[in-house]
C-alpha positions as CSV (number, residue, x, y, z in Angstrom):
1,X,60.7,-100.1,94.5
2,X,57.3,-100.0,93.0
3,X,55.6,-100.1,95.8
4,X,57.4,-97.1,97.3
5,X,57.4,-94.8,93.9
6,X,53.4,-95.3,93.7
7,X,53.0,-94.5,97.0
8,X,55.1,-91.6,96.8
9,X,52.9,-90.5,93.1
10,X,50.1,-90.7,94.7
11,X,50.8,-88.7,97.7
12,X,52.7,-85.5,95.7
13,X,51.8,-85.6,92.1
14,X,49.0,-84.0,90.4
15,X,46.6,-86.8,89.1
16,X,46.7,-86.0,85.5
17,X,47.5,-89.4,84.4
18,X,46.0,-92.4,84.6
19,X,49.3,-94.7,85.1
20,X,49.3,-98.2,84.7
21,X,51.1,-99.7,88.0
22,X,55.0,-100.2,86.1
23,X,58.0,-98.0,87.0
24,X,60.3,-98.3,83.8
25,X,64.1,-97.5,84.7
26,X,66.1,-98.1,81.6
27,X,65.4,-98.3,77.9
28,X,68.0,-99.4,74.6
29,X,67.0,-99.5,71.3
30,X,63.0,-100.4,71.0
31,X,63.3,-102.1,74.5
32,X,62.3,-101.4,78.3
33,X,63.0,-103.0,81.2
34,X,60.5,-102.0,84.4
35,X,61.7,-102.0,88.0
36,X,61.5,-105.8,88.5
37,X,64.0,-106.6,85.7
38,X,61.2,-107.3,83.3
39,X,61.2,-106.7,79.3
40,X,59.2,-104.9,77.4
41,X,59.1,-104.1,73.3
42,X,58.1,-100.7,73.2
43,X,55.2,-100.0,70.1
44,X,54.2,-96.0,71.9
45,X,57.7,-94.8,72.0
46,X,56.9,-92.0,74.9
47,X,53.9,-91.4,72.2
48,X,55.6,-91.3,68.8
49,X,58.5,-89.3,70.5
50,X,61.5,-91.6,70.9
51,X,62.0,-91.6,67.5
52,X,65.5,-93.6,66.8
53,X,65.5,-95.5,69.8
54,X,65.8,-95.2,73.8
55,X,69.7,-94.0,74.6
56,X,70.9,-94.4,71.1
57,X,74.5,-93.8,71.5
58,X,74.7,-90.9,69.1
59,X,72.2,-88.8,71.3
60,X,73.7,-89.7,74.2
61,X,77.0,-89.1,73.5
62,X,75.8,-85.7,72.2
63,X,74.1,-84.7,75.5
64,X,76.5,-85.6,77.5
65,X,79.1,-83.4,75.3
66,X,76.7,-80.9,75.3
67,X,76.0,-81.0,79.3
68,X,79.7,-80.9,79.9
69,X,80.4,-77.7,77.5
70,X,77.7,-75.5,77.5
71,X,73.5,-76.3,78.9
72,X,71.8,-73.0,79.0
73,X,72.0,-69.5,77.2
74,X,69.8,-66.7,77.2
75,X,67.8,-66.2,73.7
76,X,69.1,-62.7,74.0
77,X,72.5,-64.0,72.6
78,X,73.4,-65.9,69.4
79,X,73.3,-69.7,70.1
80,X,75.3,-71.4,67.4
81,X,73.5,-74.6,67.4
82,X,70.2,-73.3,67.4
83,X,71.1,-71.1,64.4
84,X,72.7,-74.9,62.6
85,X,69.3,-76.6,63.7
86,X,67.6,-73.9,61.7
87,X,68.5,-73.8,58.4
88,X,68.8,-77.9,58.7
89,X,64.7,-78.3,59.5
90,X,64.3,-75.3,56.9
91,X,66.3,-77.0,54.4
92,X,64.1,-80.7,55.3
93,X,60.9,-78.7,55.6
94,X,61.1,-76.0,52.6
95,X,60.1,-73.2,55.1
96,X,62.3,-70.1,55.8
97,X,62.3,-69.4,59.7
98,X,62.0,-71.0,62.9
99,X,60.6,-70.2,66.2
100,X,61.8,-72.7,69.2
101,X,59.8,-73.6,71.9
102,X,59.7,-76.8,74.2
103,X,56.4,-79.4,73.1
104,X,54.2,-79.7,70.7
105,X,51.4,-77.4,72.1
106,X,53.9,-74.4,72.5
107,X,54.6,-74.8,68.8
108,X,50.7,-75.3,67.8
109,X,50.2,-72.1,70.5
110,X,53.2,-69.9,68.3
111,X,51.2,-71.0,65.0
112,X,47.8,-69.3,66.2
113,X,49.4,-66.2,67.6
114,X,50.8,-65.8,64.0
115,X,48.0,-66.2,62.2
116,X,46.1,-64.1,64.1
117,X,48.6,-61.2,63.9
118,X,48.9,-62.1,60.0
119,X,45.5,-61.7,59.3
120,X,44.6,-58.6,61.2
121,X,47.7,-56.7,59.4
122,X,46.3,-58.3,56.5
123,X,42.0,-57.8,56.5
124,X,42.0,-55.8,60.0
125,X,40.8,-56.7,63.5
126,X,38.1,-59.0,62.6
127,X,40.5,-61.6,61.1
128,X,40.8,-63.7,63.5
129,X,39.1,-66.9,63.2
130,X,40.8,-70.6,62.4
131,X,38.8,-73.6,60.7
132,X,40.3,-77.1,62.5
133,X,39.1,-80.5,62.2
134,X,36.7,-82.9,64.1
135,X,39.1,-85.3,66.3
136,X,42.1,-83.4,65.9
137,X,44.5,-82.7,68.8
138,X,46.5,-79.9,69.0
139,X,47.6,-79.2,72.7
140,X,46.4,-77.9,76.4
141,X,47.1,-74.7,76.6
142,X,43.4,-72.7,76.2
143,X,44.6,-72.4,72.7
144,X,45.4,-75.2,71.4
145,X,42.5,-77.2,73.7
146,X,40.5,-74.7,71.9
147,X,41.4,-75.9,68.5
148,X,41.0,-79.2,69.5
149,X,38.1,-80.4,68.4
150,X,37.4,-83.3,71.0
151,X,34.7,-82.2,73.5
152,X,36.0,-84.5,76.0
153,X,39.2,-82.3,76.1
154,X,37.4,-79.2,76.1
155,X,33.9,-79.4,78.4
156,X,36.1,-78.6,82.0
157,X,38.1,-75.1,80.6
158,X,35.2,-73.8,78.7
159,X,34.8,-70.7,78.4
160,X,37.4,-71.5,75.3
161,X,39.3,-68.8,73.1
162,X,36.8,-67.7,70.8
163,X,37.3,-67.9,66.9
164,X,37.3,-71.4,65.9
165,X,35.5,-73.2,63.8
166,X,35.5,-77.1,63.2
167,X,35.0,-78.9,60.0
168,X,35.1,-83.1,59.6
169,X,38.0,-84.4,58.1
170,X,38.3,-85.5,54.2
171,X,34.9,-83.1,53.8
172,X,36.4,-79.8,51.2
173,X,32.8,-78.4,50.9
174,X,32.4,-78.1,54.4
175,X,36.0,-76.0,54.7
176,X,34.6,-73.8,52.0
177,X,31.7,-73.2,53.2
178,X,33.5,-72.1,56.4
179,X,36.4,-70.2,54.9
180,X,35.1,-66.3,55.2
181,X,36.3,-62.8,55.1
182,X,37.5,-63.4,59.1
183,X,39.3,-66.2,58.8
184,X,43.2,-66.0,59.1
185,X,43.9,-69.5,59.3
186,X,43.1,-73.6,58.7
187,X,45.3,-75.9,61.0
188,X,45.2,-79.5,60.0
189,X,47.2,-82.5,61.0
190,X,48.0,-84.4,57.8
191,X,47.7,-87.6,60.5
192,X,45.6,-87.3,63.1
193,X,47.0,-89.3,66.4
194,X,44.7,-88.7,68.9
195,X,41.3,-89.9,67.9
196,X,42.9,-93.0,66.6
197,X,45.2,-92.8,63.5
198,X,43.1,-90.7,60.4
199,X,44.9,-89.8,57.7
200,X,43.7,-86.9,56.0
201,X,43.5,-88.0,52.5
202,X,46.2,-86.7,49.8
203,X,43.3,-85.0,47.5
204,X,41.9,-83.5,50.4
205,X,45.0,-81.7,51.6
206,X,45.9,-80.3,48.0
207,X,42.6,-79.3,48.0
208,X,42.4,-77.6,50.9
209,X,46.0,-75.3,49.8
210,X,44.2,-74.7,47.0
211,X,41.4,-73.3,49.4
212,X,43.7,-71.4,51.3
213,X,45.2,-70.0,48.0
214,X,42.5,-69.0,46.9
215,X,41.4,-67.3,49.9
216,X,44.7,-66.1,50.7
217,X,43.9,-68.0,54.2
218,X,47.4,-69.3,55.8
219,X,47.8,-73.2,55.9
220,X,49.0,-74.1,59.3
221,X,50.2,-78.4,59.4
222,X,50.7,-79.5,62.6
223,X,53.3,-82.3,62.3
224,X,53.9,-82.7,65.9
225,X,53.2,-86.9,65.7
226,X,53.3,-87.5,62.1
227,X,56.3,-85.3,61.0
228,X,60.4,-86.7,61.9
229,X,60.1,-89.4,59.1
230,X,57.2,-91.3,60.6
231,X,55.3,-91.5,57.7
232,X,58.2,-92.3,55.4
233,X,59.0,-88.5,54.0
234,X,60.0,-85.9,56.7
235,X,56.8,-84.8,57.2
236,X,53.6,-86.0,56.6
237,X,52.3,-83.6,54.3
238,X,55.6,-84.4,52.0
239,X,53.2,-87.5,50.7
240,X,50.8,-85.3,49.0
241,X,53.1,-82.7,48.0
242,X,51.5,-80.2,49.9
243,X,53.9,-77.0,51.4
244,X,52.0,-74.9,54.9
245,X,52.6,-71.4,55.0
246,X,53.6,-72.8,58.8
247,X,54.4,-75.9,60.0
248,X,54.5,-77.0,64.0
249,X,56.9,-79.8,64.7
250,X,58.0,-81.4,68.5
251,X,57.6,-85.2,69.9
252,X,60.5,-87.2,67.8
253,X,62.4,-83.6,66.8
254,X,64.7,-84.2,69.6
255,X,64.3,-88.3,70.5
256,X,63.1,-87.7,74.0
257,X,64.5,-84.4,74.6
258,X,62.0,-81.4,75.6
259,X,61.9,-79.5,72.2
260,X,59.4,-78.4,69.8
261,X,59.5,-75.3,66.4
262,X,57.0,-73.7,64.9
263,X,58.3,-73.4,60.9
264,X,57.0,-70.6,58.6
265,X,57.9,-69.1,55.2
266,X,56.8,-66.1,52.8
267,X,54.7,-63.0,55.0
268,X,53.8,-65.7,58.6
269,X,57.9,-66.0,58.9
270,X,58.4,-62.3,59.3
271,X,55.0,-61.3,61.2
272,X,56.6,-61.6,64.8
273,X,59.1,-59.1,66.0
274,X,61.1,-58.1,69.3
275,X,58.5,-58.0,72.3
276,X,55.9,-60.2,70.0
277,X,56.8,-63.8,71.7
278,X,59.5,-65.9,73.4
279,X,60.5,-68.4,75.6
280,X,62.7,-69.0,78.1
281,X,64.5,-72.4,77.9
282,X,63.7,-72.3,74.2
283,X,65.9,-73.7,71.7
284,X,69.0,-74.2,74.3
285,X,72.2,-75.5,73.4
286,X,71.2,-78.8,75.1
287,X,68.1,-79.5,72.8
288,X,70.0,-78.2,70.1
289,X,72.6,-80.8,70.5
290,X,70.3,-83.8,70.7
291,X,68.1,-82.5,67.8
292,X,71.0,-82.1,65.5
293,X,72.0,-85.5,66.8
294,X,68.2,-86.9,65.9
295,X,68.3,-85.7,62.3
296,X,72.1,-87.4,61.8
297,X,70.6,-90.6,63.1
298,X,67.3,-90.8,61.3
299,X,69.5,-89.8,57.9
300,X,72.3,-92.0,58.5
301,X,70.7,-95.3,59.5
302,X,67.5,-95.0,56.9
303,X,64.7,-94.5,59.2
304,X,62.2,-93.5,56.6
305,X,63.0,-95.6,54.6
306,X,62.8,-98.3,57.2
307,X,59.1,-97.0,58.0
308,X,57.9,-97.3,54.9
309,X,58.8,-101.0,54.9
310,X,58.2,-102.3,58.2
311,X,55.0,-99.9,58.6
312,X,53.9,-101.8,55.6
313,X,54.8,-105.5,56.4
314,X,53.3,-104.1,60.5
315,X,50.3,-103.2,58.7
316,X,49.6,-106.6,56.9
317,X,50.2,-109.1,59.5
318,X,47.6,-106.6,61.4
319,X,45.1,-107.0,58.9
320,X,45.8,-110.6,58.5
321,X,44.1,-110.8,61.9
322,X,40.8,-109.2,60.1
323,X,40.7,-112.6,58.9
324,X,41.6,-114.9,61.3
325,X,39.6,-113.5,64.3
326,X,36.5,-111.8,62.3
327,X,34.4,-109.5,63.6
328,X,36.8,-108.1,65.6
329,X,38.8,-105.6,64.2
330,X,36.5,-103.6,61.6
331,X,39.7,-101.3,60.2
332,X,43.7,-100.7,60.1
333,X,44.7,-97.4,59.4
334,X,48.2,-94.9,59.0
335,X,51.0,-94.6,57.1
336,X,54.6,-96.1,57.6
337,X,54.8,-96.2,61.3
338,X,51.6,-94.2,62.4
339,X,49.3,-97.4,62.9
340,X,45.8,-97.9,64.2
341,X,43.2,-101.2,64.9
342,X,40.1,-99.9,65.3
343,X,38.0,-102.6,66.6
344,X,34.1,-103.6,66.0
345,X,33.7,-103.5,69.7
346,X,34.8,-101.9,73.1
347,X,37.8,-103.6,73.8
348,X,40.5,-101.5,73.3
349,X,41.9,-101.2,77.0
350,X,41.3,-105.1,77.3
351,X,43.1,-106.1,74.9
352,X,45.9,-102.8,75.9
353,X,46.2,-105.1,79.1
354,X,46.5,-108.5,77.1
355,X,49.4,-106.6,75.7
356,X,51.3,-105.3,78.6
357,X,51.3,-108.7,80.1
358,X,52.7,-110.2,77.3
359,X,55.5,-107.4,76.9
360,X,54.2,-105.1,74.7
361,X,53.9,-101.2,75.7
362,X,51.2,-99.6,72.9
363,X,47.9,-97.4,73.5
364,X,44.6,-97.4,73.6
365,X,42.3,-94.3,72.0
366,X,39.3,-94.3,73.5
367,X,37.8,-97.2,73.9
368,X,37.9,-98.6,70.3
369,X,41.3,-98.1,69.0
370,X,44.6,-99.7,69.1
371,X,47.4,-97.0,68.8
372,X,50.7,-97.9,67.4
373,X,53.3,-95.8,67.2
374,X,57.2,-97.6,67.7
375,X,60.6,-95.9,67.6
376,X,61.3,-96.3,63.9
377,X,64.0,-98.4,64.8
378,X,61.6,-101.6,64.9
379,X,62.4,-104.9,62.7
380,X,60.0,-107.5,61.2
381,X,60.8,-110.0,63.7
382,X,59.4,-106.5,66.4
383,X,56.2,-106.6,64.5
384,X,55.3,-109.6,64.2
385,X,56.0,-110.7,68.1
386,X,53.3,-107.6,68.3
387,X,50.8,-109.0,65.7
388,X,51.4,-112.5,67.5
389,X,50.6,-111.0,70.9
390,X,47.5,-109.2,69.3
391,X,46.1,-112.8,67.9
392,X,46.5,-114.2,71.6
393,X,44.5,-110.9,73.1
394,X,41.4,-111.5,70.7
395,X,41.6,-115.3,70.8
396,X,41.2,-115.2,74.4
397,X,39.3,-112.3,75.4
């Protein structure tokens, strides 16, 4: 079989991926199994989006319902379960209105289009400009590639959107002294996943609200990968105490399912209007159903809770390694379940293959850091087969 499927990639599918050569055909819990009956403990999670677990019976069982009563209805009718979802992630995220769209860029992409309608009913047409931050990730459309500030991911598109503006992380004077009379907007992940995991630092987010405040600049958060309880509060700008005027959610929001919402409250939650945006399969009865299904789960079995104190026992069997390989892993980073290794040298996707031959599925950033990023289902005993495997990668590399 895995023979035949790469053959068959290879011939019809876009080569936007670097795969590694395993066909996975079933999932439970924190576990995969590949084509050849073989298991795997999964520390990626699809990429920090199958948040309580592959096929957890609860999201199944609501899909399946779901499938059989009702899959698809035009947005230009009421959808009860949208209109439930809602005024649940309002109610978890203090925000006031939702827009529903189907990944994390679309979301990030929703944000910008209402800032920049925002500002120029606010300060006029030359409001249109956005401050992000240096290794930040915010999606592929031209927008949110745009706002990305990774070269890398930017160099082939280029000409990019004009407008933006990019500031390093943790530095407030340098977000000042971008803030001006055109700017509409500062997006921020609270976490950033993509370069390797950077935490923006609590002081620095309430300082730059109080930025925004004062400049009456919106606050965009983009909690695509850090929000859905990774961090140990719903999202991860919860830890500093720190309310967006919007707020972009996907990955985890539906376990797997194709979802993602773009959050706002006070003047950015009444900008758009008939005509302004939409999308299709947006917020369908089907997503609905498994997101609902999602929050149940992550409330009812204590998956923040959980991250907070397996991410932390995670965290210091990984930086027990520090010690017992040195110079070899110069810094562990995140919060709760959000983890990174960044190694002293170029290693990472040597040590990623160490891994999968041992059973472990994680991630290499670059070529330098160690991405980890499990359902939040994961148990001591998960971790520390994962910190065990680690300690056989750099003892024999």
């Amino acid at each position: 079989m895995l023979t035949e499927i790469m053959a068959l990639d290879r011939e019809y599918v876009m080569g936007t991926y670097a795969r590694q050569p395993i066909v996975f055909v079933r999932g439970e819990g924190a576990k995969l199994w590949d084509s050849e009956g073989r298991e795997y403990l999964d520390f990626l999670a699809g990429i920090a989006v199958v948040q309580v677990g592959h096929c957890h019976p609860r999201i199944a069982g609501a899909i399946a319902h779901q499938a059989s009563t009702l899959m698809h209805v035009s947005n230009l009718y009421h959808n009860a379960l949208q209109a439930r979802l809602a005024e649940r992630l309002c109610g978890l995220t203090a925000m006031e209105k939702v827009f529903f769209c189907n990944s994390g860029a679309e979301a990030n992409e929703a944000a910008l289009k209402i800032a920049r309608k925002w500002g120029k009913q606010k300060r006029g047409a030359d409001c249109y400009e956005f401050i992000t931050f240096q290794g930040s990730f915010h999606g592929r459309t031209m927008g949110t590639v745009t706002a990305t500030a990774q070269p890398k991911y930017q160099a082939p598109f280029e000409p990019l959107v004009p407008g933006f503006h990019y500031a390093p992380l943790n530095d407030l004077k340098a977000v000042d002294d971008l803030i001006s009379e055109r700017t509409c907007a500062v997006m921020i992940e609270p976490v950033q996943g993509e370069s390797g995991i950077k935490p923006a630092s609590p002081e620095f987010l309430a300082g730059v609200r109080a930025l925004c405040d004062e400049a009456e600049v919106l606050l965009i958060l983009d909690e695509v990968q850090c929000g859905m309880g990774r961090t140990g509060c719903f999202l991860g700008s919860q830890r500093a105490g720190v309310r967006g005027d919007i707020v972009t959610m996907a990955k985890g929001i539906a376990d797997g399912f194709p979802m993602g919402a773009c959050l706002a409250r006070g003047e950015a939650a009444g900008t758009l209007v008939p005509g302004d945006h939409g999308s299709t399969f947006a917020g369908q009865p089907l997503a609905c159903a498994a997101a609902l299904a999602t929050l149940d789960v992550i409330e009812d079995e204590h998956l923040m809770e959980n991250a907070v104190a397996v991410g932390a026992h995670f965290r210091q069997g990984l930086e027990s390694l520090s010690a017992e390989v040195p110079g070899r892993i110069k810094e562990v980073s995140g919060v709760g379940l959000m983890i990174g290794v960044e190694l002293e040298r170029p290693e990472a996707k040597a040590l990623l293959k160490s891994l999968l031959e041992q059973g472990i599925v994680a991630n290499a950033v670059g070529e330098t850091v160690l991405r980890f990023v499990p359902p939040l289902v994961v148990t001591w005993e998960d971790c520390n087969r994962v910190v065990a495997a680690l300690r056989a990668a750099l003892t024999t590399a």
